[in-house]
NUDO-722386 format. One line per field, with one value per residue (C-alpha): x, y, z; residue in three letters; residue number from 1. Coordinates in steps of 0.05 Angstrom, whole numbers, plus 5000, padded with zeros to 4 digits. Layout:
BEGIN
xx	(X; ...) $
yy	(Y; ...) $
zz	(Z; ...) $
r	(Ala; ...) $
k	(NUM; ...) $
***
This chain:
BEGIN
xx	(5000; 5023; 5048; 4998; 5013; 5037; 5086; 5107; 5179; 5166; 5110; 5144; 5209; 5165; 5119; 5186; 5220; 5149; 5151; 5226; 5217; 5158; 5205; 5235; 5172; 5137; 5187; 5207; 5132; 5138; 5195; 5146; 5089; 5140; 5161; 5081; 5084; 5144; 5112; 5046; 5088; 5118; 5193; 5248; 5257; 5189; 5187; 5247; 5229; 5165; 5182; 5236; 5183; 5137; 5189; 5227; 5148; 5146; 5220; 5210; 5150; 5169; 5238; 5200; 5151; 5213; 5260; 5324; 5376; 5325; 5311; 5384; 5404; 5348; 5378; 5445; 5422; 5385; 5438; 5448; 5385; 5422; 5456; 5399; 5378; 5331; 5281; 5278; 5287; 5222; 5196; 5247; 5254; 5192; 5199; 5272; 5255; 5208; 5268; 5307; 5251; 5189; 5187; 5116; 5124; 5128; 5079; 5082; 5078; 5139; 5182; 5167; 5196; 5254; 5271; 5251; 5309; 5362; 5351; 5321; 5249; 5263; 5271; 5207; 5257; 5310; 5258; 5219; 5181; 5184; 5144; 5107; 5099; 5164; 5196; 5229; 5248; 5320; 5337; 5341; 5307; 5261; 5276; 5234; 5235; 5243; 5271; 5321; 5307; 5366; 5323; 5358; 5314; 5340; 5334; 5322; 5342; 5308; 5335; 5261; 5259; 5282; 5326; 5388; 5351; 5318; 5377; 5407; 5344; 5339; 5401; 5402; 5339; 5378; 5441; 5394; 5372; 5423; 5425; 5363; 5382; 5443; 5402; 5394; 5472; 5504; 5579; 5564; 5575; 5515; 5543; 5607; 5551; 5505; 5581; 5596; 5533; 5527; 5596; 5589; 5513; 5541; 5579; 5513; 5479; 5506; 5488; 5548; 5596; 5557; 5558; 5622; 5634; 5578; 5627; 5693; 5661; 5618; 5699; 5733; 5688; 5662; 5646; 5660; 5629; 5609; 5587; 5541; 5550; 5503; 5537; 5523; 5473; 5472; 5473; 5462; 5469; 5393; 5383; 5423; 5400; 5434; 5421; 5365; 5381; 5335; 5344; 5325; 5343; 5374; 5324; 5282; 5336; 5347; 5271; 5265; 5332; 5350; 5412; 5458; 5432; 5441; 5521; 5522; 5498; 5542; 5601; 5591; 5586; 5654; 5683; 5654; 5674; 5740; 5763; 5742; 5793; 5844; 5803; 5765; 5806; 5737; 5693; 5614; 5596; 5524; 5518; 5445; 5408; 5367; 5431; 5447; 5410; 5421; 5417; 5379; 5457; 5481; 5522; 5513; 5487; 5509; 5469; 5475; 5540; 5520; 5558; 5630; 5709; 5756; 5828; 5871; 5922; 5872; 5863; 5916; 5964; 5954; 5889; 5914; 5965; 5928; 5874; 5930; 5966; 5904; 5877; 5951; 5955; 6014; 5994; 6055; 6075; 5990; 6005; 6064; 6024; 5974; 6004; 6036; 5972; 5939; 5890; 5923; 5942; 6003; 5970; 5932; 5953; 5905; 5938; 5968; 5920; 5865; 5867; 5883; 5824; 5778; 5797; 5802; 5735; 5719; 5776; 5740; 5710; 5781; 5802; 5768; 5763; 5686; 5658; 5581; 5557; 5503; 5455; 5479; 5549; 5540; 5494; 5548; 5599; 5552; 5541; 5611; 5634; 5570; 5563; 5584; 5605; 5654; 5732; 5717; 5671; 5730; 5784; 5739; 5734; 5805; 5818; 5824; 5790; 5838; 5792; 5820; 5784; 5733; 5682; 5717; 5703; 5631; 5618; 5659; 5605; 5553; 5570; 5578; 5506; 5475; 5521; 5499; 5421; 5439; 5457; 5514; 5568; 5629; 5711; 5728; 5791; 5801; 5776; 5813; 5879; 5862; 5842; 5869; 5939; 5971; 5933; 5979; 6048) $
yy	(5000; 5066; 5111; 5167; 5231; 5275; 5225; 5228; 5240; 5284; 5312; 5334; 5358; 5400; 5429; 5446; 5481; 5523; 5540; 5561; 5608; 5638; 5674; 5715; 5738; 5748; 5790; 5837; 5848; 5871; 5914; 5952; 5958; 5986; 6040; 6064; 6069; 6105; 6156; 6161; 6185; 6118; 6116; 6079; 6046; 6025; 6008; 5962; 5930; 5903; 5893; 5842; 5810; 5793; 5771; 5732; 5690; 5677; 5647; 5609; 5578; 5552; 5526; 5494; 5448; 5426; 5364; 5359; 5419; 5473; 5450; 5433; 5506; 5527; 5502; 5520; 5589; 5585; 5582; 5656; 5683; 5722; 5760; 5792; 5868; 5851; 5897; 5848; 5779; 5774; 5743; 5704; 5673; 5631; 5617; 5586; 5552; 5513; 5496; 5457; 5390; 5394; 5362; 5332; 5255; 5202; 5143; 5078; 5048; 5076; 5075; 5004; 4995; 5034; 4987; 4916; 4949; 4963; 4911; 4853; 4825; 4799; 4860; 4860; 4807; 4848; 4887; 4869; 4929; 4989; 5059; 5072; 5145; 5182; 5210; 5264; 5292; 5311; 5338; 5278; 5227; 5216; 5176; 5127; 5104; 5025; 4964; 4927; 4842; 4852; 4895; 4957; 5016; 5051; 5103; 5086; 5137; 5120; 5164; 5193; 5163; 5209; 5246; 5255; 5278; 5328; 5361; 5372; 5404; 5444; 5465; 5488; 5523; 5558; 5579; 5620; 5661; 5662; 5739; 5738; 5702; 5747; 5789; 5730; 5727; 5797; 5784; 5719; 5694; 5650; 5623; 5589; 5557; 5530; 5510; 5470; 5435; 5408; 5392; 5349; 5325; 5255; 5238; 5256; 5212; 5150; 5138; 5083; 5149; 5180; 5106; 5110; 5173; 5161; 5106; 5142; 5196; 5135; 5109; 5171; 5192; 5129; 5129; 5204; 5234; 5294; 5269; 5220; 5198; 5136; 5073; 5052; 4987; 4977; 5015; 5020; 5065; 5083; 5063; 5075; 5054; 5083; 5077; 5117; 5183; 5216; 5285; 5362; 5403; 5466; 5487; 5487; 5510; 5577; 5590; 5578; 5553; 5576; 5614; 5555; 5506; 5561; 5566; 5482; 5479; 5526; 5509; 5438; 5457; 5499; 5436; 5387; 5431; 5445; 5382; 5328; 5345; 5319; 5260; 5240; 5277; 5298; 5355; 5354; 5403; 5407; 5458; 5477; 5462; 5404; 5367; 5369; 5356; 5352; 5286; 5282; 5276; 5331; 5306; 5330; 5279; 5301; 5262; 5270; 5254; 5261; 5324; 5315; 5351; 5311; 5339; 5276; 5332; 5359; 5427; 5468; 5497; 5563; 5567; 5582; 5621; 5678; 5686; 5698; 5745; 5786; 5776; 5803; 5860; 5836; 5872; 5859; 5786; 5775; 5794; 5749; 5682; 5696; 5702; 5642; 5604; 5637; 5678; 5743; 5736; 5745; 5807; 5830; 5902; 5901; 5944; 5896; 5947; 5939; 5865; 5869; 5913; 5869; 5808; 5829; 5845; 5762; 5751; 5784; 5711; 5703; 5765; 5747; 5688; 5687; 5716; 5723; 5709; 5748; 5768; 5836; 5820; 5778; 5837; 5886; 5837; 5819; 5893; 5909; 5873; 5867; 5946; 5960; 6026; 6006; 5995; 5929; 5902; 5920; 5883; 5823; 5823; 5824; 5762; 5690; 5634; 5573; 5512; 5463; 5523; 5521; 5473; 5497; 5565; 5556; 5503; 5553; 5605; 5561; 5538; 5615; 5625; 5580; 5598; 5677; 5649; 5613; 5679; 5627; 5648; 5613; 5599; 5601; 5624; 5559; 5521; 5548; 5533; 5458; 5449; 5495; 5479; 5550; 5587; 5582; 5580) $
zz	(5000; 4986; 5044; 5054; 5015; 5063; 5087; 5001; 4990; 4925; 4954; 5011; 4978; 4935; 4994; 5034; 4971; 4970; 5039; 5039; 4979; 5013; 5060; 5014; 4986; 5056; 5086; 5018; 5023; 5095; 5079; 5028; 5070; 5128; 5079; 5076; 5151; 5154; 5100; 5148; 5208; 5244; 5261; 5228; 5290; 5302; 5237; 5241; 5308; 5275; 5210; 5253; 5297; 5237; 5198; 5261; 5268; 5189; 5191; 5245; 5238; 5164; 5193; 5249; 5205; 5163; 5185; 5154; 5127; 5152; 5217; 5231; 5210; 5256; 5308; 5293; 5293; 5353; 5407; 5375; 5404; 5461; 5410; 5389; 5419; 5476; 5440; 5381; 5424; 5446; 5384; 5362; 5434; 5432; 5358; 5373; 5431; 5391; 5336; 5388; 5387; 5350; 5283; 5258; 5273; 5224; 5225; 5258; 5193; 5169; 5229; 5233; 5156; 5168; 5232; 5187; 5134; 5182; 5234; 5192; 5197; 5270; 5290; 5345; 5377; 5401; 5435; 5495; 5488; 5440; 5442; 5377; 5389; 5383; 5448; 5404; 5342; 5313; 5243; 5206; 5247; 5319; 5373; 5406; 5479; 5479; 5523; 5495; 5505; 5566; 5603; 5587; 5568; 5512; 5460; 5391; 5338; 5265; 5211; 5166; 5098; 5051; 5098; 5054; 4994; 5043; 5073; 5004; 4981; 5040; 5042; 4970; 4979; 5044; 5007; 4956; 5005; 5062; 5073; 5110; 5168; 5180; 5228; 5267; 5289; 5270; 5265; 5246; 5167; 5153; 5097; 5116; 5173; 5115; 5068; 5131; 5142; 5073; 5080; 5138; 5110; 5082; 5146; 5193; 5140; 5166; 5239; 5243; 5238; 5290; 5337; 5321; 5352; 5415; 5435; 5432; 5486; 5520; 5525; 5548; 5600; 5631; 5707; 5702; 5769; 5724; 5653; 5629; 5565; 5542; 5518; 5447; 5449; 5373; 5300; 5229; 5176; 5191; 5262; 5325; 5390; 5465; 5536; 5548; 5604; 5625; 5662; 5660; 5592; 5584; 5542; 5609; 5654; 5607; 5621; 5687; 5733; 5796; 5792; 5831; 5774; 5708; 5737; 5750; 5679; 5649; 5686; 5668; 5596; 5583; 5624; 5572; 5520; 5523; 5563; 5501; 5455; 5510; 5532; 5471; 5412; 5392; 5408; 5411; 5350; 5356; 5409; 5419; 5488; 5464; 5469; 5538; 5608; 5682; 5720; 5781; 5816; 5779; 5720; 5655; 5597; 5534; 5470; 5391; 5360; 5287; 5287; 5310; 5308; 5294; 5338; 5336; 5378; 5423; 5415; 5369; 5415; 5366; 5391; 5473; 5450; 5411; 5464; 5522; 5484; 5474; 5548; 5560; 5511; 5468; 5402; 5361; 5384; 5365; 5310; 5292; 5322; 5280; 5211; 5241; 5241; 5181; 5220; 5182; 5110; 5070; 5034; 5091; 5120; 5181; 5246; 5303; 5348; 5310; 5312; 5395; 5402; 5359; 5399; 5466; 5490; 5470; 5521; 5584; 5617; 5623; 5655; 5728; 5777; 5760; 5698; 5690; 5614; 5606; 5536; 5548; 5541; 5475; 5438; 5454; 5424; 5374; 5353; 5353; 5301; 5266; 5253; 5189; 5188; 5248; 5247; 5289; 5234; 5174; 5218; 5231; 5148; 5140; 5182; 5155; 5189; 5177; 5155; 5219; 5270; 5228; 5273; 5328; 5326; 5314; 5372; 5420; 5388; 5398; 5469; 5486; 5460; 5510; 5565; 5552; 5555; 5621; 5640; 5686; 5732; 5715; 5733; 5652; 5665; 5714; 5662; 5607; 5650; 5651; 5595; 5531; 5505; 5503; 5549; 5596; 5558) $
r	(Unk; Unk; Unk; Unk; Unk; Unk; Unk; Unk; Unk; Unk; Unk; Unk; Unk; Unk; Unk; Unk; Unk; Unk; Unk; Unk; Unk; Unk; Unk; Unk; Unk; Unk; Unk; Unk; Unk; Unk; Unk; Unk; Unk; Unk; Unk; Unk; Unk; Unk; Unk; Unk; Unk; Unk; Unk; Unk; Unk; Unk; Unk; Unk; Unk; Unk; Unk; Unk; Unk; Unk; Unk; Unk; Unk; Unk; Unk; Unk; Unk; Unk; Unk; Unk; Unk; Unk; Unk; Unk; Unk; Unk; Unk; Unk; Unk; Unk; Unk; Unk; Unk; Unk; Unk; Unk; Unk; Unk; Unk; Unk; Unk; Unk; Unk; Unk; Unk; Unk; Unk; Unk; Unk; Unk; Unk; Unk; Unk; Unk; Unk; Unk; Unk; Unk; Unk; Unk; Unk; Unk; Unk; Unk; Unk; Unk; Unk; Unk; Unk; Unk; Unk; Unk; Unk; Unk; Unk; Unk; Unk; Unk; Unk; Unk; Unk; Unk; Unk; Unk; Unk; Unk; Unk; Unk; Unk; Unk; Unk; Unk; Unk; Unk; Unk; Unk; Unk; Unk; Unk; Unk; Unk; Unk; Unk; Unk; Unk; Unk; Unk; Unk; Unk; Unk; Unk; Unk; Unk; Unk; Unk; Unk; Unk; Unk; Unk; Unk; Unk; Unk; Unk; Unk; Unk; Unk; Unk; Unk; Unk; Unk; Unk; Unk; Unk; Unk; Unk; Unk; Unk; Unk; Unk; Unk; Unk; Unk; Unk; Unk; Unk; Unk; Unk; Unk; Unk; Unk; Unk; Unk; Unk; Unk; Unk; Unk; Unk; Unk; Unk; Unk; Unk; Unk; Unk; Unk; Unk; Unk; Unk; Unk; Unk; Unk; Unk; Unk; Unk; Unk; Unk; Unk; Unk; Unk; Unk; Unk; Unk; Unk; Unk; Unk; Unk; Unk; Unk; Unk; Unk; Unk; Unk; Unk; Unk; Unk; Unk; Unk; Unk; Unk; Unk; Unk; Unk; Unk; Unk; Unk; Unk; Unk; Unk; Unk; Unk; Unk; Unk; Unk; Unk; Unk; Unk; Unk; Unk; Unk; Unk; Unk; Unk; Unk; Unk; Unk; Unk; Unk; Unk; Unk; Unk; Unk; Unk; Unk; Unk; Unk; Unk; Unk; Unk; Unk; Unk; Unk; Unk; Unk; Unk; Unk; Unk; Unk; Unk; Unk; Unk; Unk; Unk; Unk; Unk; Unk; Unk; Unk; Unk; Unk; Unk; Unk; Unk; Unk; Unk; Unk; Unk; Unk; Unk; Unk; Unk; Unk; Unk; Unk; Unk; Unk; Unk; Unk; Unk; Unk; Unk; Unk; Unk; Unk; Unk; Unk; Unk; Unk; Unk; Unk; Unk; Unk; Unk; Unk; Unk; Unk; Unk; Unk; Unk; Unk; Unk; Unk; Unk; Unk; Unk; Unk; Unk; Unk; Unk; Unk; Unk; Unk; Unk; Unk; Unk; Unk; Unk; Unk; Unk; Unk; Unk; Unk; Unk; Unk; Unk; Unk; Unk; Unk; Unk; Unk; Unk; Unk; Unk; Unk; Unk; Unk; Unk; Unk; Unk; Unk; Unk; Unk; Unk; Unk; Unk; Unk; Unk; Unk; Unk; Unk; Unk; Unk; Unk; Unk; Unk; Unk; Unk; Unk; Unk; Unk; Unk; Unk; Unk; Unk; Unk; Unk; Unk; Unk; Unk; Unk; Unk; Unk; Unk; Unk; Unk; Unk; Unk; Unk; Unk; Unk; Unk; Unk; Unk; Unk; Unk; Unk; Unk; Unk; Unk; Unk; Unk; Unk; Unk; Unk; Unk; Unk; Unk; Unk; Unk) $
k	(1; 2; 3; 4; 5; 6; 7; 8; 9; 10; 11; 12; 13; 14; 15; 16; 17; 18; 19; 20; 21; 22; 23; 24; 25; 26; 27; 28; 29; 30; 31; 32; 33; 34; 35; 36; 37; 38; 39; 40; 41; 42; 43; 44; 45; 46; 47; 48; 49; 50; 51; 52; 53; 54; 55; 56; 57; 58; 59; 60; 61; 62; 63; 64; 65; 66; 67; 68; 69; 70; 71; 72; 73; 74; 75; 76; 77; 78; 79; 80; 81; 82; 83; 84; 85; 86; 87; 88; 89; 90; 91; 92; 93; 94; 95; 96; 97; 98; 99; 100; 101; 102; 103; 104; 105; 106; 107; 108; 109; 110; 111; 112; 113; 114; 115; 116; 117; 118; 119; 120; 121; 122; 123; 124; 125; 126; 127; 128; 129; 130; 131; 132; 133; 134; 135; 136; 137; 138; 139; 140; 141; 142; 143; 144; 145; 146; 147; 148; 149; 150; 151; 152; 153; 154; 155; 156; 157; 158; 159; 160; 161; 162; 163; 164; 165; 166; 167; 168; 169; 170; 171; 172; 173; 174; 175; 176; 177; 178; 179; 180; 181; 182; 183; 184; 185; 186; 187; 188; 189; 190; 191; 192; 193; 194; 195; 196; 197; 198; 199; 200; 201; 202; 203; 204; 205; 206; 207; 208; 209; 210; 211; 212; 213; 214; 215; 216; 217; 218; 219; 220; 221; 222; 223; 224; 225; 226; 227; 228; 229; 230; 231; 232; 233; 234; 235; 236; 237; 238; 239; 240; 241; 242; 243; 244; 245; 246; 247; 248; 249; 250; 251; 252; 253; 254; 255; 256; 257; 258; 259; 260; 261; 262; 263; 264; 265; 266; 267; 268; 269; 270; 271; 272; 273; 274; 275; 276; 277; 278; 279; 280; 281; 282; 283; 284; 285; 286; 287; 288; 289; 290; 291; 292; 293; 294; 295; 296; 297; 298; 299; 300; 301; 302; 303; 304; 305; 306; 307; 308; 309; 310; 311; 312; 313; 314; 315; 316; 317; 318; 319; 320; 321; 322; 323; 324; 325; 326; 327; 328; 329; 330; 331; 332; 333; 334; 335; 336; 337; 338; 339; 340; 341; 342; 343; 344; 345; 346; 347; 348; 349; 350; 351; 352; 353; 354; 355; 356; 357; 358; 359; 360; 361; 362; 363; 364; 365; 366; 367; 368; 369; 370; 371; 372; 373; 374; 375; 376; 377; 378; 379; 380; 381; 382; 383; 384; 385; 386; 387; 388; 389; 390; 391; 392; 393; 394; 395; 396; 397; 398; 399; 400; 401; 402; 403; 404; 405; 406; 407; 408; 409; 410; 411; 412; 413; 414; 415; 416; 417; 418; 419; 420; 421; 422; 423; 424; 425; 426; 427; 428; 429; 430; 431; 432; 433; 434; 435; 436; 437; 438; 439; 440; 441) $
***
């Protein structure tokens, strides 16, 4: 029998192309009809601020009924939300919130193939019990609650049919259009974000890779007294399945923690961060707050592997280096470590004091014993270097991003994101000691 048509593949590649090129459209039309209002007496900044809220609902709510490349730029994008002027966050708050887990579900019908494909006809067998209606919902696939014929409960993770045609339309669709999202993240290029994701698309493809990865962390920090990272139970190319944890999410810890939890959480998160490229050689590059939760004891459990760095030598001593010699003022020796590592040029003839004063304000957790992230903090970094007009925003263009930082910089983006929505007190500095080859000399 034929799969019902809004569960179609063509169908549905052809409804999400429709959708995406609607936003275009929608908010060009706003921008005309805020010109009228301007004409009949409104100001340019009331103008703006609503032209930005009706525009923020239209763009989320598309990117929120899509799985696939749109949803997983969604949430890339949404750990970004702190950035935004608190005048204009209102309406993209909810909107984002909503990007981190819902995804309409697939049937029963079709889960149930997908499992008989990857796991064989028996597949009821390995199961003494298994959760028809999905737990949750990722980019590319949902995740059922099950228990495994051991007794184990676990998570099972089935990829939607379709999925890699999907995220290649999606992101094509995306790329088109890319400049609207830019006021999303100012300071932020949106386009090396969606070159990256279909980069890495094949590789997230294959939930092996991603097992792969699950039990390399599972490995490095087992019995940790602070991390929880499920064990692998079994995997396919189109099915993974993982202990199951269950605990509180960030997502609901930004809305509503008490203070001592928002600095556990955050502190707990830089930790995670920046100490897996020592003890894994990897680093978790999927930073949004759907990812992680608190355990009733207080570790962290840190799920979704799909999208991972590979730093076979930890992280690049480069890295430490250039952020102490801007926490410590050294203009000219900056300079010369960064040509070193490609972060300047050849041809480039940026100022060694424009570069320090671009960098150091990023460089102020680091400065104290305690530093408190904050969403005020992040939109006056995020304005900075986002004004065009500014001399921040010309230096910032006349840097290089070397292609091995690449992932890193965007998780440490993403991670600062969520730790400026927790709003959390934390030792960085401490951390940073510990933990980032370079910092430290």
């Amino acid at each position: 029998m034929a799969e019902p048509a809004e569960h179609s593949l063509p169908s549905r590649t052809s409804a999400r192309a429709a959708k995406l090129a609607s936003l275009p459209l929608g908010i060009a039309s706003r921008a005309v009809g805020g010109w009228g209002k301007r004409l009949t007496g409104k100001s340019a900044h009331e103008v703006n601020a609503d032209l930005q809220a009706k525009a923020a609902e239209q763009l989320f709510e598309v990117l929120g009924t899509l799985k696939g490349g749109a949803m997983k730029f969604g949430q890339a994008l949404s750990v970004f939300e702190a950035a935004i002027p608190e005048e204009y966050a209102a309406p993209y708050r909810e909107a984002l919130t909503r990007l981190q887990s819902a995804a309409p579900p697939m049937p029963a019908k079709q889960t149930h193939r997908v499992l008989r494909e990857q796991l064989g006809s028996g597949w009821p067998k390995r199961f003494a019990e298994f959760d028809d209606e999905p737990a949750a919902a990722a980019s590319i696939g949902q995740v059922h609650r099950a228990v495994w014929h051991d007794g184990r409960i676990v998570a099972v993770k089935v990829q939607y049919p379709g999925a890699d045609e999907a995220l290649r339309s999606d992101l094509r669709q995306l790329m088109r259009f890319s400049r609207l999202f830019q006021a999303l993240a100012p300071g932020t290029e949106v386009k090396p974000l969606l070159a990256e994701l279909s980069a890495r698309m094949d590789e997230e493809l294959d939930y092996r890779g991603e097992a792969n990865f699950q039990r390399a962390f599972a490995a490095a920090y087992d019995g940790d007294p602070q991390f929880l990272v499920p064990k692998v139970v079994a995997s396919s190319p189109k099915v993974v399945i993982t202990e199951w944890v269950d605990g509180t999410p960030l997502a609901q810890i930004i809305k509503a923690g008490e203070q001592e939890t928002r600095n556990l959480a955050g502190r707990l998160l830089l930790e995670f961060h920046y100490s897996s490229p020592a003890r894994a050689r990897l680093m978790h590059s999927d930073p949004h707050p759907g990812n992680f939760m608190l355990a009733e004891d207080g570790r962290m459990c840190v799920i979704d592997y799909g999208a991972v760095a590979r730093l076979p030598d930890g992280i690049p001593y480069g890295l430490g280096h250039i952020i102490r010699l801007a926490l410590d003022g050294e203009a000219t020796e900056l300079m010369r470590v960064m040509r070193e590592h490609r972060f300047i040029t050849a041809g480039s003839k940026v100022a060694a004091g424009d570069v320090l004063d671009y960098l150091a304000p990023f460089t102020e957790p680091l400065a104290a014993d305690q530093f408190r992230f904050n969403r005020r903090w992040l939109q006056e970094q995020a304005a900075r270097i986002g004004d065009v007009g500014s001399k921040d925003f010309r230096t910032g263009r006349a840097l290089n991003l070397p292609a091995e930082y690449l992932l890193i910089h965007r998780t440490t983006a993403g991670n600062t994101g969520i730790l400026c929505q927790l709003e959390a007190e934390v030792a960085a500095r401490d951390i940073a000691e510990r933990w980032v080859p370079g910092f430290t000399g």
